[in-house]
C-alpha positions in Angstrom: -14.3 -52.2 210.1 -12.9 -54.6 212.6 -10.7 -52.0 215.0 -10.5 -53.8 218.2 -8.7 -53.0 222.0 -6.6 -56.3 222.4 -5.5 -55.3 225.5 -4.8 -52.2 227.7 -2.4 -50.2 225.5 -2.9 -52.2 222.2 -5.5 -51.4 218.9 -5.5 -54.0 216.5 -6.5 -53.4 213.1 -7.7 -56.2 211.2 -8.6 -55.1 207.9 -7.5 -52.9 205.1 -9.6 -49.4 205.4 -9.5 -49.6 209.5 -8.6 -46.7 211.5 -8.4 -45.9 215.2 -9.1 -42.1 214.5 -8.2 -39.8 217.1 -4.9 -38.1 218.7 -2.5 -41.3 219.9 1.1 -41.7 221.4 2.4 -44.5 219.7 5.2 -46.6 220.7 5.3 -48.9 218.2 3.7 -50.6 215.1 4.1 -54.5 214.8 2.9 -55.6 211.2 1.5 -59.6 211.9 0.8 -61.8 208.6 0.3 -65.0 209.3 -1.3 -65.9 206.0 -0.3 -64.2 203.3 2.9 -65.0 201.6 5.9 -63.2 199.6 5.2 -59.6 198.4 2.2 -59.0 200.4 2.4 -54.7 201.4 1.3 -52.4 203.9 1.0 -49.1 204.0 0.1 -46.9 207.1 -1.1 -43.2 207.4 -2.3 -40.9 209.9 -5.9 -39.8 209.4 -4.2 -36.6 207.2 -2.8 -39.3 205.1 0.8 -38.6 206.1 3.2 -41.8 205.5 3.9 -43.4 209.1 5.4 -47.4 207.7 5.6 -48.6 204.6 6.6 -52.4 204.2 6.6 -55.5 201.9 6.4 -59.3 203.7 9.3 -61.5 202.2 7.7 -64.6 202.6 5.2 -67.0 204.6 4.3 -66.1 208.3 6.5 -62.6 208.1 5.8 -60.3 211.0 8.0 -56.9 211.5 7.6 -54.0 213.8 8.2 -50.0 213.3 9.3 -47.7 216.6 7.3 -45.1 215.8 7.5 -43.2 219.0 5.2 -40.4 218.4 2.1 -38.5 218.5 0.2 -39.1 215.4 -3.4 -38.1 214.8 -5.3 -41.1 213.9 -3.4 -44.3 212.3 -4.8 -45.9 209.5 -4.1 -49.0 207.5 -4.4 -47.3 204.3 -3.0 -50.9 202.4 -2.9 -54.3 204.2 -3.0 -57.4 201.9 -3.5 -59.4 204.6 -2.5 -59.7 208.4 -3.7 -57.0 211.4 -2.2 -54.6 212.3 -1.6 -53.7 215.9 -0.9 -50.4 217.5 1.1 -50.5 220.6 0.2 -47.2 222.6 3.0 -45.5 225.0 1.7 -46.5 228.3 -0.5 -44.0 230.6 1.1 -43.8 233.9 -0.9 -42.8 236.7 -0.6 -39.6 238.4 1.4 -40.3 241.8 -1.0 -38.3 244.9 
């Protein structure tokens, strides 16, 4: 498993299998594949194995993102040929006192 926090609202998942379980408001999924080639896929579920992106690289260094918008439990990269996967959380704004 190689889930990591990149940075303050961002998961990456690097491998095929990894997860970042739990409930999550998404923003967006971008899909980075830096070196696989043509026809590589990707598939990615929530941990009730519910469809959330499904996509096919069309060549060398092909990146692509979903707006997902949403609360999802879990998100999973059920199939990833190659590339990470990152997770771009909706931001948590702090409560105003």
């Amino acid at each position: 498993m190689a889930v990591t926090q990149s940075a303050f609202n961002v998961v990456k998942l690097a491998l095929q299998g990894d997860e970042r379980k739990g409930i999550i408001d998404v923003n967006f999924l971008y899909w980075q594949n830096k070196t696989g080639g043509a026809d590589e896929d990707l598939k990615v579920t929530d941990s009730d194995g519910n469809t959330l992106w499904v996509d096919t690289a069309d060549g060398v260094n092909y990146d692509n993102f979903c707006p997902l918008k949403n609360t999802v439990n879990g998100v999973k990269a059920t199939v990833m040929d190659s590339g990470e996967l990152y997770i771009y959380k909706q931001a948590e704004i702090p409560m105003q006192v």
